[in-house]
N, C-alpha and C positions, 0 to 999 in steps of 0.2 A: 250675518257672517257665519261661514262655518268651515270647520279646520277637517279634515278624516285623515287618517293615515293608520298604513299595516303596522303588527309590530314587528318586522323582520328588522333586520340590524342592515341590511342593506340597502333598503328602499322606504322611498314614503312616495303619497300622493297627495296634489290640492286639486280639487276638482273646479273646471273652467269656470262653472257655474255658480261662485262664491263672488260673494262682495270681494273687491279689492283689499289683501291687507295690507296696514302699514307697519313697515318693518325698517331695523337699525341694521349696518353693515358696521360690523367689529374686526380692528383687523391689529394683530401685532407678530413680533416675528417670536420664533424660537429660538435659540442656540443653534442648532443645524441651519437653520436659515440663513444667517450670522455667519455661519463656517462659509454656506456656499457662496453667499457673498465675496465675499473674503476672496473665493478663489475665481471670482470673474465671473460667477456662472448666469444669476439673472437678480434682479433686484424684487425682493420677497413683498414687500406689499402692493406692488405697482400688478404683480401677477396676479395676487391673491385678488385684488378687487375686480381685476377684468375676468375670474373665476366665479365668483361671488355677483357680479352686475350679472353677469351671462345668464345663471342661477335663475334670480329673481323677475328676469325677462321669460325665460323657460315657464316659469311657474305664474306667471302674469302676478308677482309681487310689485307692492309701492314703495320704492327705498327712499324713504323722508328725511336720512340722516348719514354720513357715515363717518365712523370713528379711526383714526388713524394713531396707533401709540407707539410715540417717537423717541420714549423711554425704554431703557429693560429695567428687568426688577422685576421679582418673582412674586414677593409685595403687593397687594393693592393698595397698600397705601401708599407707593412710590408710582401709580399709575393714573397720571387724573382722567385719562380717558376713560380707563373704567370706572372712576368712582364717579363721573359723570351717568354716564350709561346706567350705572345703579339708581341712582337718584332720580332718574327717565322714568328708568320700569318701574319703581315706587310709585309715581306721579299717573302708570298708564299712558304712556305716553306711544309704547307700540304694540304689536298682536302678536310679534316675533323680532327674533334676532339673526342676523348671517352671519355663522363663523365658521372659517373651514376646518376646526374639530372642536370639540366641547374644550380640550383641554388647555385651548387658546384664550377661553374666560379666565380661566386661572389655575394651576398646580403646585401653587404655593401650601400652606400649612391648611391643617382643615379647615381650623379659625375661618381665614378664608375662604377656602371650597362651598362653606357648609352657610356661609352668610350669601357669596354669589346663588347658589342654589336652589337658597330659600326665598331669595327675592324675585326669582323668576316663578316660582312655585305661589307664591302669595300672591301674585298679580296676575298668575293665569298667563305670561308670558312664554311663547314657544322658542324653543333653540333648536335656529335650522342649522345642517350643514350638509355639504355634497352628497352624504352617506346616508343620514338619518334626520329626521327630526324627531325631535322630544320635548312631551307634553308632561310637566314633571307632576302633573297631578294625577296621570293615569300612574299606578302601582307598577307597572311590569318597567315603564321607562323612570322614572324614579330610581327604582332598583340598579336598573342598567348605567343609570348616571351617575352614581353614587360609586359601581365597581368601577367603572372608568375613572372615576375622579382619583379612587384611591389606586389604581394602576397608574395614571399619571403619579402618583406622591412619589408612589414606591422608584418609578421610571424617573424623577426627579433626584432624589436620594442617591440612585445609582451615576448616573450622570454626576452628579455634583464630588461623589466620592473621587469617581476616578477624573477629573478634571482638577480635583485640587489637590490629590495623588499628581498629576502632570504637572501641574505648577509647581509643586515642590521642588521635583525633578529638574524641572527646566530653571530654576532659582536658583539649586544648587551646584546648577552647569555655570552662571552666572550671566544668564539671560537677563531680559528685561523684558516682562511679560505684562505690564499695564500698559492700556488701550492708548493714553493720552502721552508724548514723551516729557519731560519734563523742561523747563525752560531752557537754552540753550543747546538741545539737542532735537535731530531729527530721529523718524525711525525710519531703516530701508529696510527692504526685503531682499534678503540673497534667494540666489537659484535655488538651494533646496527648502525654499519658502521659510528660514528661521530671518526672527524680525532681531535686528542690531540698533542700537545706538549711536548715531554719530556726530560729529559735533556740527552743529549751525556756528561759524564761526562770525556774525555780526553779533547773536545774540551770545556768544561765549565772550566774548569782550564786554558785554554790560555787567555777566555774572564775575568776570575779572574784575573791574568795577567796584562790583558792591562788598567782595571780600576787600579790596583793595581800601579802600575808605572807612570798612570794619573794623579791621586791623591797626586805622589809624586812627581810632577812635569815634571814629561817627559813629550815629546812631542811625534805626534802620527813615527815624521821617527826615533827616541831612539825607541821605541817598537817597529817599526815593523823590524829595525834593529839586533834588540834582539831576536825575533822570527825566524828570519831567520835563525840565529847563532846557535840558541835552534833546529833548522829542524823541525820547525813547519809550515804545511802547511795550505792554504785556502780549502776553501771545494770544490776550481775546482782544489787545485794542486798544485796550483802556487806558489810563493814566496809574501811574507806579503809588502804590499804599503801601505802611508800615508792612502789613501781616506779610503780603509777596514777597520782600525784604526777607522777612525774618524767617520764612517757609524754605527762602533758596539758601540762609546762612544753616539754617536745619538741615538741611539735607545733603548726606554721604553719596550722595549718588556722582555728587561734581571730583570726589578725587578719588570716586573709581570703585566704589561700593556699591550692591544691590543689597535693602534690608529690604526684607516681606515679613506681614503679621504685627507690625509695630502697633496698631491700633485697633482695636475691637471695639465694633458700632452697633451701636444696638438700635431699636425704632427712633427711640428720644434722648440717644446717650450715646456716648462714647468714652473711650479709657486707653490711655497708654500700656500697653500688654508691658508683663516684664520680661526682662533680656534672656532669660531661658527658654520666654515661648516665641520670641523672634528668631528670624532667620537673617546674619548676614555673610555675605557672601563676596570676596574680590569679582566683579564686574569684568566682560567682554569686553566692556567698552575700554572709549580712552578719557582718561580723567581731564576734566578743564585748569584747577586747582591741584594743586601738590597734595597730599594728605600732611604734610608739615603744617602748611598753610591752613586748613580744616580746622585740625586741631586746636591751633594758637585762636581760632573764631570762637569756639566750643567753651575753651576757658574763659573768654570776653564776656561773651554770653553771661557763663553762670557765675559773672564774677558782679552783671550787672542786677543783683538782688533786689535794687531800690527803684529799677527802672517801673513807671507808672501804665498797666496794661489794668483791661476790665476787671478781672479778676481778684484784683488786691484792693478795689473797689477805692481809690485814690478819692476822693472829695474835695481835696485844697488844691488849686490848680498852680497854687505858686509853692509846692511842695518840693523841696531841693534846694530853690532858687534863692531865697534871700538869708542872709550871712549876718550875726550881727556886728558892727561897727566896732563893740567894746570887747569881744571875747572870741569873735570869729565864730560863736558857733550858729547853725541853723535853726532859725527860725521854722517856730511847726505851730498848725492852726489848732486853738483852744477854743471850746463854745461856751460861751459864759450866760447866765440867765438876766436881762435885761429887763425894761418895761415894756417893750416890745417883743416878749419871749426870748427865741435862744439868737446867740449874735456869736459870729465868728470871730476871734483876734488872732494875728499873728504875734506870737512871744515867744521869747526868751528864756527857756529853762535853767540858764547859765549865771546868768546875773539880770541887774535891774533895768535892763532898757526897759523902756516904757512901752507894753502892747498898743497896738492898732486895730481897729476894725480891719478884717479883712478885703471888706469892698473896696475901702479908702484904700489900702495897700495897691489894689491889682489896678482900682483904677489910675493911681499914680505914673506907678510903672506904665501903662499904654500911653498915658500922656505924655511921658519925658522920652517913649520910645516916638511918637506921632512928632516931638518937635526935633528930636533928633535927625528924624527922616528929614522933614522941611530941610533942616540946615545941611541934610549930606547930602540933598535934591543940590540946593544950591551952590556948597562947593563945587560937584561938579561940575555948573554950568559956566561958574568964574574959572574954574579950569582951561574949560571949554573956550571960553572970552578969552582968556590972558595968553594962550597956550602960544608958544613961536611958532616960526614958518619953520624955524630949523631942531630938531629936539636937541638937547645939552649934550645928552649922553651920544645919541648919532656924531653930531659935533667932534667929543672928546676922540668917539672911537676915529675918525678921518685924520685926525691931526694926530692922535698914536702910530696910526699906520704911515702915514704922511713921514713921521721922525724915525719910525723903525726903518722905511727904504731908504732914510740917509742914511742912517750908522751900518746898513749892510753896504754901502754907495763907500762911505768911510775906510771900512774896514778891505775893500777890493783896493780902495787907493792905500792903502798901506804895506800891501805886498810889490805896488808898485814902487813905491817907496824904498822898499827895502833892495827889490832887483835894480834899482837907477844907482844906489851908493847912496843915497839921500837920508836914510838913517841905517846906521847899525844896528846890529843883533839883540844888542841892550835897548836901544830906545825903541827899535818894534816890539822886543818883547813889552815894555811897559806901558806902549801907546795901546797893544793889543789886548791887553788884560783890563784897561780900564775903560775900552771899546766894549768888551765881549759885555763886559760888565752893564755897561748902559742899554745895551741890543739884549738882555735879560729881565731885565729892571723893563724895559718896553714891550716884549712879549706878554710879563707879567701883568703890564699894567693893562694891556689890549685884552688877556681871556678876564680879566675883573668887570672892567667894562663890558664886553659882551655879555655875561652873566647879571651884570645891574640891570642889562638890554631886558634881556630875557626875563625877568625878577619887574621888570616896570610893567611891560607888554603883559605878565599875568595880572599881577596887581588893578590895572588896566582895567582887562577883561571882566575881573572880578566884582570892581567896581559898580560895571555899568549893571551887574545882574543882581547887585545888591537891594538895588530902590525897587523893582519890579517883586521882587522875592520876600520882603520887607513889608510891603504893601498885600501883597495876597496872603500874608501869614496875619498881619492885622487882621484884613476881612474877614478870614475865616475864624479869627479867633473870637469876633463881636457877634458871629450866628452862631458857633459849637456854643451847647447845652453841658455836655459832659466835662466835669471838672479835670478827668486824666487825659483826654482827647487837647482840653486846651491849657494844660501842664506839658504835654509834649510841644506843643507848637510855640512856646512861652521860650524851652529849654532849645531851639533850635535858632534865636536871635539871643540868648541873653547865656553868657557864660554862670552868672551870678550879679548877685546885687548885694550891696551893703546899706542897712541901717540904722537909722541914730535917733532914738530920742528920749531926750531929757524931762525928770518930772514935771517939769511944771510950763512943758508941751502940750498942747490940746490939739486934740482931731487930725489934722492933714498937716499939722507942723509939724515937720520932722526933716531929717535929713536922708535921702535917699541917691544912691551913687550906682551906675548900672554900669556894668561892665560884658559890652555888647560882643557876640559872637560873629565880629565882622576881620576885615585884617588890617592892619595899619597902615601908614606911610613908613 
């Protein structure tokens, strides 16, 4: 095999007479590329590689690979295409690479620069592109790769400055300048190409929703429970989780705020910036939520202190959940040293109930929740059995209405009454007064009833999605590992639990009383 070329900065040569090489096609976009995108103009790597094919047919190359990166990120380590590609040319795996400018390897920090560089340089690996190739072993193109690379930083630096100079700008017009829109809103494009916010109004009813249910004290795995049940999806598809939940009660953006800067990311870290180095800003758009409404979420939130996320590293999954019998207060898990090492109890700091193993605790509970289930399976099916042709309440209401069109039926014959001579003045007036009176008393009793109507038909409804909901919250509660993961789903069927035991109680004798997060009759 053999490679020649000038060192002119605008030309190279392969001559026909070489072994075949084998080479990689690298291909990613720039920011410009991205802009022209943007404005219709042509799609950048579909171009770049029928550039790039055309290339290495010209030069009679063997293109054994080509890499397409569907990322940005200035970063190689937010690119696996390239950190593929690296790991190639370590292995030898080509003679050369096609990219249509050196600085499409990468422009990011020299960290990087200086690591792509070197590993084409240690493998003898060439980097071709339309203009040039370079052979980083020879000294003059080394040199020349090296000024390129640091002209790209510098051309990077400048770009970046005045880009997030525009963003500022345009954040503090009260644009909305991220790529992706946020749940419940689309983005359009007006004629003078500035991108707005506007509401998606199915998916503004789900974010109505989860404030709505917030407010009334749910928590974020009841909604998003709830939503799932409703077959409402996220805007990748998926099914609704706590964090989405909690990310759209975080976020100002629904009653009409733009904040930018709130979070600073670093390679393997991030951190909540503080509120001086944030931007917020009254929003273009139009709020889905009142900021009344935000607010009163905001205080729920941070009022919910005890609530069990990773972070607080929760270990007792029945933490909150059980109450004692004799003092009211909560039970909290204690590790006592045993013959078999350390063993969990739940006790009583308050007075002398007697602790429990913790297993034996949690497994009670699932048991007296599993026969609960059984028997609330089969109420409803006796329901279901026993239930009339005619309902009570339907009934009631027909026979209200049926009575109220006699006493308005009544009350027309009593003016007839009164025009015939058949009663005087006195006795209409006091037939009419104890008329009007019943024709009130019947109204009344019709909007009760209609209201029980409506009050049975939810209850109803509720019902039937209880067993089903009851049941997958079991399942998943007998596979989750993580003790705060199956604290939450514990705290989503069970309001609290009370219990009771006396010394001279042993092991699973106790007395234990659940009071289930379902709704009554």
């Amino acid at each position: 095999m053999c490679f020649k070329y000038n060192q002119s900065v605008t030309e190279y040569n392969i001559f026909k007479g070489c072994d075949l090489m084998n080479v990689a096609i690298y291909l990613r976009k720039s920011r410009a590329d991205e802009e022209a995108e943007h404005r219709g103009e042509f799609e950048t790597l579909s171009r770049h590689k029928t550039t790039l094919l055309k290339l290495a047919r010209e030069q009679n190359l063997n293109v054994i690979e080509i890499k397409e990166e569907l990322v940005s990120g200035e970063s190689i380590e937010y690119r696996p295409k390239m950190l593929e590609l690296l790991g190639e040319i370590k292995n030898n795996n080509y003679d050369a690479v096609l990219v249509m400018d050196i600085d499409r390897l990468g422009r990011g920090n020299m960290q990087d620069q200086g690591l792509i560089l070197d590993t084409f340089k240690k493998s003898k690996t060439k980097i071709i592109t339309p203009r040039k190739t370079y052979d980083l072993n020879d000294e003059f193109d080394e040199e020349y790769s090296e000024f390129e690379a640091f002209m790209a930083r510098k051309e990077l630096k400048l770009i970046s400055r005045r880009m997030q100079r525009g963003k500022i700008k345009s954040i503090e017009e009260g644009k909305f300048i991220a790529q992706a829109p946020p749940y419940g809103y689309d983005i359009k494009y007006l004629n003078n190409k500035e991108r707005v916010l506007v509401i998606n109004e199915d998916k503004a009813t789900v974010v109505k929703i989860i404030f709505d249910m917030y407010l009334k004290g749910d928590g974020a795995c009841k909604i998003s429970n709830y939503l799932n049940e409703l077959g409402y999806k996220t805007t990748t598809g998926r099914t609704w989780y706590e964090k989405g939940i909690r990310d759209i009660i975080k976020n100002k953006v629904y009653c009409g705020y733009i904040v930018w800067n709130k979070v600073e990311r670093k390679r393997n870290s991030s951190r909540t910036r503080g509120i001086e180095e944030q931007i917020e800003v009254k929003g273009k758009h139009e709020p889905i939520i009142s900021e009344d409404i935000w607010n009163k979420a905001q205080n729920i939130r941070k009022k919910r202190i005890n609530s069990p996320t990773p972070n607080n590293k929760i270990t007792n999954p029945l933490a909150g959940i059980v109450k004692c019998g004799y003092c009211n207060h909560t039970l909290i898990a204690k590790s006592n040293t045993t013959s078999n090492g350390y063993e969990k109890y739940m006790v009583c700091t308050n007075c002398k109930n007697k602790a429990t193993k913790l297993y034996i605790l949690e497994n009670k509970i699932l048991e007296v929740l599993n026969k609960w289930l059984v028997n609330y399976r089969l109420s409803l099916k006796d329901e279901k059995d026993n239930s009339k042709p005619e309902n009570t309440l339907e009934h009631t209401l027909t026979n209200l209405n049926k009575e109220l069109d006699t006493l308005e039926k009544q009350k027309e014959r009593l003016h007839d009454f009164l025009e015939q001579g058949i009663y005087d003045n006195n006795t209409f007036g006091e037939r009419l007064k104890i008329l009007l009176s019943r024709i009130e008393n019947a109204r009344e009793a019709i909007n009760k009833t209609n209201i029980d109507i409506e009050m049975q038909k939810e209850r109803n409804t509720v019902k039937t999605q209880i067993v089903p909901q009851l049941e997958k919250i079991l399942s998943e509660y007998t596979e989750e590992k993580e003790p705060y993961l199956k604290n939450i789903l514990l705290k989503s069927v069970i309001n609290y639990a009370v219990y009771k035991k006396e010394p001279n109680q042993k092991s699973d004798d106790f007395s234990l009383i659940l009071y289930p997060n379902i709704p009554r009759d």
